[in-house]
Structures are given as structure tokens and as C-alpha cells.
N, C-alpha and C positions, 0 to 999 in steps of 0.2 A: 296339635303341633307341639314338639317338644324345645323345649327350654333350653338356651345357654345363656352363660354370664359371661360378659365383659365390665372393664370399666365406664361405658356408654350403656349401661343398665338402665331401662325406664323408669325415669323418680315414681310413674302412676303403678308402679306395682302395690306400694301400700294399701292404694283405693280398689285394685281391683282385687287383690290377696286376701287383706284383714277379714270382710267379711264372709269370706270361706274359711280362714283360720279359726273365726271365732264360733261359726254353726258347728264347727265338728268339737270345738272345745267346750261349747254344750251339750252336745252330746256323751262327753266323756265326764261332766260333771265339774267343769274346771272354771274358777273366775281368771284365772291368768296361765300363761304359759312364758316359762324361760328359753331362750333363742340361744346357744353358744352357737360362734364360729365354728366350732371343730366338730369332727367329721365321729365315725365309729373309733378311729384310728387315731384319734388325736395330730391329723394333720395341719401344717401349715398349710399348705396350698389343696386345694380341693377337686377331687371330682365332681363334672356338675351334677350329677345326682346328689350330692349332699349340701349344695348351697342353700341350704335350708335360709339361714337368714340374708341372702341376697332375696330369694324368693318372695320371703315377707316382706322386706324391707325395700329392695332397690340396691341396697350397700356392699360390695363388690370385695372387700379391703380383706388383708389376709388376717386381723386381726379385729375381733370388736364381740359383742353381744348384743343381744335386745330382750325385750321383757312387752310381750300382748295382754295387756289387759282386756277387759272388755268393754271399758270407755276411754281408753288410753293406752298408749304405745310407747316404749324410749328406744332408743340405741345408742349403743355407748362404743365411744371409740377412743383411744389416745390419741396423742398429740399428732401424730404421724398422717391422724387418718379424715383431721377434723376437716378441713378442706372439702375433701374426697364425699365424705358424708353431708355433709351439705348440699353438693351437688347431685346426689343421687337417692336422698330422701326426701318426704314431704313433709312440711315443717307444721304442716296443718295436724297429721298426722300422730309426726312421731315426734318424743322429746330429743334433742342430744342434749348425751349428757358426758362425760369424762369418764373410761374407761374403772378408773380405780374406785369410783363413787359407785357402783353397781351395788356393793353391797348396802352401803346409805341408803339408795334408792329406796331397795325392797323393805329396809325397817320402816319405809312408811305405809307399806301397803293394811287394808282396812283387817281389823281385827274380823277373825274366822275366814276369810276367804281362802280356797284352794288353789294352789301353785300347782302347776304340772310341770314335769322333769320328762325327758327321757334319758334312762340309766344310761343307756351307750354313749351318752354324746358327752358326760360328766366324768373329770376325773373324780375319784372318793373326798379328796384333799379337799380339791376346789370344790364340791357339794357341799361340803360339811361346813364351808365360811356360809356360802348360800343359805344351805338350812338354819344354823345362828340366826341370820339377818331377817330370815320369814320370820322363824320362832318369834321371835323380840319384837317382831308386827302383832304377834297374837293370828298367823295366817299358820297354814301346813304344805309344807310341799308333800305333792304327792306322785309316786312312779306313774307313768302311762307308757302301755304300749300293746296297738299301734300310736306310732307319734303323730299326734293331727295336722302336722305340717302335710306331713306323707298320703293322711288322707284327702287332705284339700287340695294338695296339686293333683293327686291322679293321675290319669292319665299323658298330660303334660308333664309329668316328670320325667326326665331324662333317666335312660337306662343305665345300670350298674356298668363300667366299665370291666371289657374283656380283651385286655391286653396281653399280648402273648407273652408266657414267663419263660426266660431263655436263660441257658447259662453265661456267669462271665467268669471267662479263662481264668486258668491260676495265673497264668501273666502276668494279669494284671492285678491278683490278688495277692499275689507271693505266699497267701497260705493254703492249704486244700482245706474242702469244709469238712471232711470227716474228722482232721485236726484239731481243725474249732469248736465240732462237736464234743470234742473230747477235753479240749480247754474247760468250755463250757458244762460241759456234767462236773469239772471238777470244782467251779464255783457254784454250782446248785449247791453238795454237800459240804462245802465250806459254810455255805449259808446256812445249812441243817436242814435243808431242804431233800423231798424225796424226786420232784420235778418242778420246772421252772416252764411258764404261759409267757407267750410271749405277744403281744399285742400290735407291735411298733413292726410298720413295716419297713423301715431302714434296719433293722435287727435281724428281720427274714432275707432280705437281700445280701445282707453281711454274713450271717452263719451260714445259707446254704449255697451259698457266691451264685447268685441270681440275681437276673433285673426285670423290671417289668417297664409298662409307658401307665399305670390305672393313675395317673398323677400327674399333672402338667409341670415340664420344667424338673420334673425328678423322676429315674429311673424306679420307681416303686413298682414292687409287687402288692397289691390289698390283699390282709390275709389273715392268720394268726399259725403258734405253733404251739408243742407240748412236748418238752424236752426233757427228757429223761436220765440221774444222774448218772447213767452208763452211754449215754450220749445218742440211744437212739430216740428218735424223733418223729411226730407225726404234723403235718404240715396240709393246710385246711384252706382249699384254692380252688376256686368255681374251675370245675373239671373244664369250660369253654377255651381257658387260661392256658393249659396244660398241653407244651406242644410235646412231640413223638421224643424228643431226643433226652427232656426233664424227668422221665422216671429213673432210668439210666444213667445219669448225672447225678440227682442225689442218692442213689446207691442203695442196698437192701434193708440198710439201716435206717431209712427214711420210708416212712409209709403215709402216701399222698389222698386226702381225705376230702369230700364236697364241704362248705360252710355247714350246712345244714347238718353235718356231723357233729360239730363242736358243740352244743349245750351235751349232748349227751358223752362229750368226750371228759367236757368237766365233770359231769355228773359220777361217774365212773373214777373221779380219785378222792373220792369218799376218804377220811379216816388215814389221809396222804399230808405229808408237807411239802406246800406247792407257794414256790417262790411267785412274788407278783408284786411290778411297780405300780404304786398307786399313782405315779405323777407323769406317767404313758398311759396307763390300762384305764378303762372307764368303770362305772361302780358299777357296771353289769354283770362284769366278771366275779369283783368280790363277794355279788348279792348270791349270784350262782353256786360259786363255789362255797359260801357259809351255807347256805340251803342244802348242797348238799353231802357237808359232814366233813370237810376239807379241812385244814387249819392253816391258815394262810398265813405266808411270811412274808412280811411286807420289806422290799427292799428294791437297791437299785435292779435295774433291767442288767442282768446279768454280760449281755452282750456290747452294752454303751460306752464303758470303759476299751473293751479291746477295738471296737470302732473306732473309738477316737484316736488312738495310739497307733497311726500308720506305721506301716513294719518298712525295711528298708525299699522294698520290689514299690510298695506304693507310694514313697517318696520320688522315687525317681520319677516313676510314670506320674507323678504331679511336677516335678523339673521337665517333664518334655513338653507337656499339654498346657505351662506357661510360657515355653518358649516359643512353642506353635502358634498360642495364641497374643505371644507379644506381638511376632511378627503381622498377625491380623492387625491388632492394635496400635503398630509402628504404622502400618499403611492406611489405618483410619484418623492419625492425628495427623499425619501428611497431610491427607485429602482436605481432614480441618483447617490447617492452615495454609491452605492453599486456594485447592477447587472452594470450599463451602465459606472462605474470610472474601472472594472475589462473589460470587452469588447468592448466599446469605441466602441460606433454605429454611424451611420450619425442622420442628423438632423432631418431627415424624421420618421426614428424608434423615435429619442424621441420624435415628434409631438404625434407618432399613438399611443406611451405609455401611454401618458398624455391623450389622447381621452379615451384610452381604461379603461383607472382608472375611467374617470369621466361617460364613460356608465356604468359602472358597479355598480354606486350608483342605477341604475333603474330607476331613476324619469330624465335624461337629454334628455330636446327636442328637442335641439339642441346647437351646438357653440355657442357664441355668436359672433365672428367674427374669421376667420381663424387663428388660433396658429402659434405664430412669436417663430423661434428656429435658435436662430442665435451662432454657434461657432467660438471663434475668431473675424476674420475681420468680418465675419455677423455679427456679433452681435454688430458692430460698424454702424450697418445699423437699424435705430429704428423700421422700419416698413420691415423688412426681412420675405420674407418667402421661406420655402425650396425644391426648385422647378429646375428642372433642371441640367445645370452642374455644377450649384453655389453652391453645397448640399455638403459641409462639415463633416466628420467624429470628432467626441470626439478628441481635442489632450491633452495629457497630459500638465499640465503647461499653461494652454486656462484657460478660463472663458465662460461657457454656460449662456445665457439668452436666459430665456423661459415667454412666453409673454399671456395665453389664458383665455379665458370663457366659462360659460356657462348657457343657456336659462332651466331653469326650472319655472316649473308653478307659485311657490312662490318669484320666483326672478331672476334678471340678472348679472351673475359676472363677474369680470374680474380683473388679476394677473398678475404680475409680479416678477419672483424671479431668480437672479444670481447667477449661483452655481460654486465654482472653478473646475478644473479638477487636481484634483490631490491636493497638497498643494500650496496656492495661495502666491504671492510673497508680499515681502514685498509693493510696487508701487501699487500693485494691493489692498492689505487690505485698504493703506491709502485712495486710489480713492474711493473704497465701503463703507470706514465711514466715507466719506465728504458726499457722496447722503445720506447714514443712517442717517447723524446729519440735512441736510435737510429733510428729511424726516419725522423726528422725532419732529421738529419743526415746520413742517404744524399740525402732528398730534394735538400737545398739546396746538395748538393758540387761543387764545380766542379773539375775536373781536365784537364788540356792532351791534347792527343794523344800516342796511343800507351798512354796509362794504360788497365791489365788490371784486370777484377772482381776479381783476384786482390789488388792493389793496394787497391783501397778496401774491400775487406771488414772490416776494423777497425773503419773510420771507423761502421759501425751496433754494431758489439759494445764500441766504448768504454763508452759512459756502466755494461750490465751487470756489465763487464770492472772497470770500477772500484770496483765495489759487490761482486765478487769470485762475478758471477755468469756464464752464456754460455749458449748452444745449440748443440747436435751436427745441425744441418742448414745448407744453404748460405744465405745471405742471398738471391741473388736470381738466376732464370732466366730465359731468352731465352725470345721469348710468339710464334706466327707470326701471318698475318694469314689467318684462317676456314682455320688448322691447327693444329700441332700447341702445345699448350701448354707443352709444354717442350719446347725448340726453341735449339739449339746454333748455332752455338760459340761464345757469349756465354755468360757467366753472371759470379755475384759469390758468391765461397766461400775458405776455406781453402785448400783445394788449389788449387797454380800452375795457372794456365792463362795460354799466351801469346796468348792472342788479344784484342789491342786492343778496348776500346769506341769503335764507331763511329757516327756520325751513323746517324740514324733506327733502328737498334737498339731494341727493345723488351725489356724486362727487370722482373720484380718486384724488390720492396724489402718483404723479409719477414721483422724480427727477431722472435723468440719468447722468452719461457721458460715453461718445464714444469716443474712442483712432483711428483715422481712419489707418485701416490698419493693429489693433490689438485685440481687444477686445472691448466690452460694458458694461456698468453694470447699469441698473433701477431697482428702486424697488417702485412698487406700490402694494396700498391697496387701497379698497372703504373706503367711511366713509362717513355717515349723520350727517346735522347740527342738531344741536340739541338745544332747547329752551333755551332763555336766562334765566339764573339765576346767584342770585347774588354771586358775588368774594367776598370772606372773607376780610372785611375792605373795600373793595370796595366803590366807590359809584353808578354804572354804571349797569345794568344787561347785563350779557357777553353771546354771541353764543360758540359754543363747536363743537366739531367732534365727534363723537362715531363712532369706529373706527369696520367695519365690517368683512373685510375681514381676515382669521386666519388661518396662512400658517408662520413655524419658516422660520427664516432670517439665512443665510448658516455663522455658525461661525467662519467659520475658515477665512471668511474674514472682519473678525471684529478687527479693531485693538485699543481694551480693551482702549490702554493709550492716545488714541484721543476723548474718549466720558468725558464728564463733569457725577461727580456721578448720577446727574439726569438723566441725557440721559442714564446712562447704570441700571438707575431703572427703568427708560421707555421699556427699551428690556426684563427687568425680568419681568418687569409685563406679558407685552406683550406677552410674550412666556409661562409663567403660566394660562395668559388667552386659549390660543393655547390649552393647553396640557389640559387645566380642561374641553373646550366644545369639542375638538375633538376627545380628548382620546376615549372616553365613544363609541365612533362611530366604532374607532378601536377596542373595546375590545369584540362587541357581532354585529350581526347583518347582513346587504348584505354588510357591506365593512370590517368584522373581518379581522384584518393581528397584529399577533401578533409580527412581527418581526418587524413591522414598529410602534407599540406603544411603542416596548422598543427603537428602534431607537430616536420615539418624546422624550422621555423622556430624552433620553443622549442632545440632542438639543437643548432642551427649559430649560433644569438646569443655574442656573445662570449664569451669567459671570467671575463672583469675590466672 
């Protein structure tokens, strides 16, 4: 019988897994094996044929590792995930340990022993800290392949996905991919590159305006590509994939290849300079291509940058696919405050509420990542979801946050909004317009070119920062357009990152705090940068936000006499914005609710 993963994964997989992982890791001559999360493709979210360390483990999370000994086990997860792993591994078993401590770990392992890798599942970067961390044990990592995960599930392993790969319209792309291809050849030889490997399947969906389902919650294609600085291209796609109308679509200039084609298609650019990201691509590529004669230029993924940079066709169609999906999300905080503050359901009913709003626009293709509904102490959990015996009912005097998205053809969203139960307390209003006045101050920041997420991430954690409170997650991530919801190399966090915010960039603006053991409160919205122009008196031309996402912010936990008048003309705008493009949704059409237009309406009236 074949294997799926949820988050109700059986903690007994450890017991019944390990010693099938570990006869075949004697076989291969191995005292230990490394576990990453990630896939061939370096995904966040997985096909289940590659939950390899759910497999071993139990552990479900989109982030973590483990490490098989052969008298001992860890998994390691961050802060996000510590919860989660708890509940779904055994402790008899496996250590937890802190995600960032993996390398720690492995300096203790015994001198001489052998480490087993498998090359695909490793970026080069991230191996190379690993390898350090063995070395300095006095142990060796060593390549393996086949991987003995692969061999111990067998038959039980779930089959590769065979998702049909379709085209998506220039509509909605605004560029044609032959364009792109031509963009793109012309950053290969910028880089001094003679062709550019493309690994990352949001890169194959972007250059050759394609989408797949090989990926839960993200239109992905699984694949790879070999792009040529004349812009033709060979694109390497389990022929089952390939429906009648995709030869055709990508055009003469594109020549579509089985997987099984690719080593030999590296193989064949021998004595070539072949661009390739070490921080997407796995070190199977690099092992490949050094083997056979290549000279590899190591650089960003050529395609990531004009990914990130929606063009104007894909702005707009991200302005209608929030307005569509406000109006879902005007009619599910209705029904919150209304139907679900008089019946008080578990977390689970409001997930499927909030689904069932946003099918009901008719254009959703999907989630975009599973709906976080956390009541209470879940909701003191940022990445909650509601599963299990942890599934909380509505309490009076709580505070609901509810966390989702979703994949339409013109765009990708993603929300956040806390709602009280009942009338919220005084402690409770004050904590919600400390994140509002953060929030509110990402919104309306101007900063010049060249300014990093890295840069303005204070500017949301001021106002908690001074009340001597904060949040352990990033302020805000890069969103794509009908892909991936977290979508690089933009973001706004703590940790440095040199990579400028640039025009058309999409990114959340998401401050929280989490009372552990009592409540949560985030509130995010999308918003694109927007081109610099000039500040009145200025001397500088300034970048902007234009703020996307338009869903009212729950009043009753606003406390009026903590906003400066700016800020509480920031909420009036803001909510007459609301009320002027989503009304119009609610008053005729597939999402008419006229008890929830008059609702907006009471909502989004001023403050004062």
C-alpha cells in the first residue's frame, strides 16, 4: 500500500522505518545517513514521493532535517516547527534538536565513521558547511546512490507525480516566453556564460509560461532545463506530463526531452561555460558537470530576478485575484462575526468556511498553502494548523487568527486577519495596535534604491520594540504571480539579505505577537514595490508599497487612542479603499451577499 503524509502522520513510523533504513545503510557501507527536507528540486512543499524524512521520521513540517545513526536518530527543526515535532515523532527514538544546531550536532559524531549524502537532495553551499562539521568529527561524508531511504520504502513509496504541464496564457503573463528566452540568453553571456541549467521549477514555469499540479498548493512543473545564450532551449519532462497542445506552445526553439535524457545532456557541454545556482541547484549537478569537463559559473539563477519583478499585465491580474479574493474574505469575517461568534465551531469548520468562500468565487485553483486557524494558545503557534486533538473550538474572550491563500490564474494571495471572540479585552486591543502601528509603517515607507528587506525590517518591529515586545518570524516574503507563495530573493527579516527591493516585487507586510499559552495576533497584507518617484521637497526619488491585499482589519480591536491621526487616516483610507473595490463584488455577481456588504460597510466607516 502506498504512502501519503499529512500532518496526523504516525509518530510509530520511526519504529517501524529506522530498521529498514539502517539494513540498507549496511549495505551501502554507511554508519550514518543525512535526511534534508528538500526534494531533487530544492522544494518547499513536497511531492509525496520525496518525503523522505517524513518517512523516517513521522515529521510532516515544510522545513527541518534529520540525521540516522545506527544507535541513534535527531531531527531538527526550528522554532516554527518545535510543537509539530513533538507531536509526530518518538522521543524514544529521535533526538530534537534546533534546526541551526545541525551542524554542532554532527561535530560530535565518532571519529572514522561514514556519513551518507545523497548529491540531489544537497545544495553545494549547504554540503560544504555539513562536510566542515563531519571533517572536524574526524568522520567522512560519503555520496550514495541509490539513496537507502528509496531502497527501504520500496514498493510503498508513492509514485513520481504526473501532472499535466499546460500552458498559461500571455494574459496573464504579459510577456511571451520566446521574449524571455531571449532576456534570458542575454544574462547567460553577461555572466560569460555559454549556457545556463536550470533546476528550479518556478524558473521553468516562468521562462516557458507553463504550469504544472507535481506540487501541492503550487502550480509547479518538476523538471530541469538547458538554456542556451541564443535562447534556445531543451526542457527535460516525463513525456506522461506532456499534453498535445505543449510542443506547440513552446515552439521550434524549445526541444522537449525525457529526465532520463539529462546526465547525458550535461555530459555533452563538456569544455562549455555553464551558468548554475549553487543555492537552488543540488551538488549533483556540479559533480556532473565537473566530471564531465564543464566549467561552471557559479551564479544567481538567471530567471529569479525577472520572476520577482512582475511586469505591469501581472500587477494588475494580482489587483483583481485580491479583489476577488477580498470579497471571499469580506464574506468569511462576516460569517465570523456573526454565524461562527453565535455557534463557536472548532478550527477546522472555520478552515473549511474560508475554503468554501473562496471556491465559491469560481476562478480558485487551488490554496495556496494550507489555512493556519489557530484559537487561543494556537494561535500563539505561527504556523498552526488544525489537525488532530489540538483542534480547538471558538472561546468566548479568545482571539481567532486565521492565516490563508489562494492560487488563481491572475494571481497568488495570502492573508492574515485577527478576529476577537466576543469583545476583546483591553491587553488584547493594546497588543493588536502595536502590530497595526507596525504594520502600518511598513505600509507607508518610502525608501530610495538599493534599500534591502533587511534594511527596513525594524521600521514594522518599532512601535512592539518600544513596548519591549517582538516576533521570532520574518516580517515579510516575496509572493510569485499563480506560483509559489514564498518566492525569493526578496523578503524583509532580520537576517541580512543583500538583495535590493525592486520595482514590481511583491512581498508581505506581516508583524505579529504570540502570548504563548494564550492567544496570537498577525496581520498581513501583500503589497508591491512601486517605482521611485519624487517626495514633495524631496531631493531623492523614493520606492513605495501599493498595498494589494483588501480585507477590513477587525475594530473592535483597535485601540482608537494608541494610533497617531495619521495612522488612524491610514485605516480610513484603507478601509474606504476596501469598501469602494470590494463592495461592488458583493452587491451583484457569483459572490452577491448582501448582508455582508452592509456588514463592510459598518466596518470600514471611520474610526473617529
Amino acid at each position: 500500500m502506498r504512502q501519503t503524509f499529512d500532518e496526523t502522520t504516525d509518530p510509530s513510523f520511526g519504529a517501524k522505518h529506522l530498521p529498514l533504513l539502517r539494513a540498507k545503510m549496511a549495505e551501502q557501507g554507511l554508519d550514518g545517513l543525512l535526511v534534508p527536507h528538500e526534494d531533487e528540486h530544492q522544494n518547499e512543499y513536497l511531492p509525496d514521493a520525496s518525503e523522505r524524512l517524513a518517512w523516517v521520521s513521522g515529521f510532516t513540517g515544510s522545513a527541518g532535517a534529520g540525521v540516522v545513526l545506527m544507535d541513534r536518530a535527531a531531527v531538527f527543526v526550528d522554532g516554527r516547527y518545535t510543537v509539530q515535532a513533538k507531536a509526530q515523532t518518538d522521543a524514544a527514538l529521535f533526538e530534537r534538536v534546533e534546526l541551526g544546531r545541525l551542524a554542532a550536532w554532527l561535530e560530535g559524531l565518532s571519529a572514522g565513521s561514514v556519513i551518507g549524502y545523497d548529491p540531489r537532495l544537497h545544495s553545494p553551499d549547504a554540503l560544504a558547511t555539513l562536510r566542515a562539521a563531519v571533517e572536524k568529527a574526524g568522520a567522512t561524508l560519503k555520496a550514495v546512490e541509490p539513496n537507502p531511504i528509496d531502497l527501504a520504502w520500496g514498493d510503498a513509496r508513492p509514485a513520481q507525480p504526473q501532472a499535466p504541464v499546460v500552458p498559461h496564457d500571455n494574459s496573464y503573463t504579459g510577456e511571451n516566453a520566446a521574449s524571455k528566452r531571449a532576456r534570458i540568453g542575454k544574462a547567460v553571456t553577461a555572466k560569460g556564460a555559454d549556457v545556463a541549467v536550470l533546476t528550479s521549477p518556478s524558473s521553468l514555469a516562468w521562462l516557458f509560461n507553463i504550469r504544472g499540479g507535481d506540487v501541492i498548493r503550487t502550480p509547479l512543473p518538476l523538471g530541469q532545463a538547458v538554456v542556451r545564450a541564443d535562447g534556445t532551449a531543451k526542457v527535460f519532462l516525463d513525456p506522461a506530463k506532456v499534453t498535445n497542445e505543449l510542443p506547440g506552445w513552446l515552439g521550434d526553439a524549445v526541444t522537449l526531452e525525457a529526465p532520463e535524457a539529462l546526465p547525458g545532456a550535461l555530459d555533452a557541454l563538456s569544455g562549455q561555460k555553464v551558468l548554475i545556482d549553487p543555492a537552488v541547484s543540488s551538488a549533483w549537478y556540479f559533480d556532473r558537470l565537473d566530471a564531465a569537463g564543464a566549467t561552471i559559473v557559479r551564479g544567481m539563477d538567471p530567471c529569479a530576478l525577472p520572476r520577482a519583478q512582475k511586469n505591469e499585465v501581472e500587477i494588475e491580474g494580482s489587483r483583481r485575484a485580491h479583489i476577488r479574493d477580498g470579497a471571499a474574505l469580506t464574506r468569511f469575517l462576516h460569517w465570523v462575526d456573526t454565524v461562527a461568534q453565535k455557534d463557536l465551531p472548532d478550527e477546522r469548520a472555520v478552515v473549511e468556511a474560508l475554503e468554501g468562500f473562496r471556491e465559491a468565487t469560481g476562478m480558485l485553483k487551488d490554496l495556496s498553502f494550507d489555512t493556519i486557524a489557530g484559537v487561543g494558545p494556537n494561535g500563539a503557534l505561527p504556523h498552526y494548523k488544525p489537525v488532530g486533538a489540538k483542534i480547538r473550538k471558538m472561546e468566548a474572550g479568545s482571539l481567532l487568527l486565521v492565516d490563508g491563500g489562494g492560487q488563481y490564474l491572475d494571481g497568488t494571495t495570502d492573508v492574515t486577519r485577527t478576529m476577537a471572540i466576543g469583545e476583546g479585552t483591553a491587553d488584547q486591543r493594546r497588543m493588536f495596535t502595536l502590530v497595526l502601528k507596525g504594520h502600518i509603517a511598513m505600509a507607508v515607507i518610502r525608501f530610495p534604491a538599493g534599500t534591502t528587506g533587511h534594511q527596513l525590517d525594524a521600521v514594522a518591529r518599532q512601535p512592539l520594540w518600544n513596548a519591549g515586545f517582538d516576533y521570532d518570524h520574518g516580517t515579510g516574503h516575496g509572493v510569485g504571480s499563480y506560483l509559489g507563495v514564498h518566492e525569493g530573493p526578496q523578503r524583509i527579516a532580520t537576517a541580512i539579505n543583500a538583495q535590493p527591493l525592486l520595482t514590481g516585487m511583491i512581498l508581505s507586510n506581516e508583524p505579529g505577537y504570540y502570548r504563548e499559552g494564550e492567544w496570537g495576533i498577525r496581520i498581513e497584507t501583500l503589497q508591491v514595490v512601486t517605482a521611485p518617484t519624487q517626495v514633495p521637497s524631496g531631493e531623492r526619488p523614493m520606492h513605495g508599497f501599493e498595498q494589494l491585499t483588501l480585507a477590513p482589519l477587525d475594530r473592535r480591536l483597535i485601540d482608537v487612542d494608541l494610533l497617531t491621526a495619521e495612522e488612524r487616516a491610514y485605516v480610513d483610507a484603507y478601509h474606504a479603499e476596501v469598501l469602494g473595490k470590494v463592495g461592488p463584488l458583493l452587491a451583484e455577481g457569483v459572490q452577491k451577499d448582501e448582508a455582508a456588504l452592509a456588514w463592510l460597510k459598518v466596518q470600514t466607516a471611520p474610526l473617529k
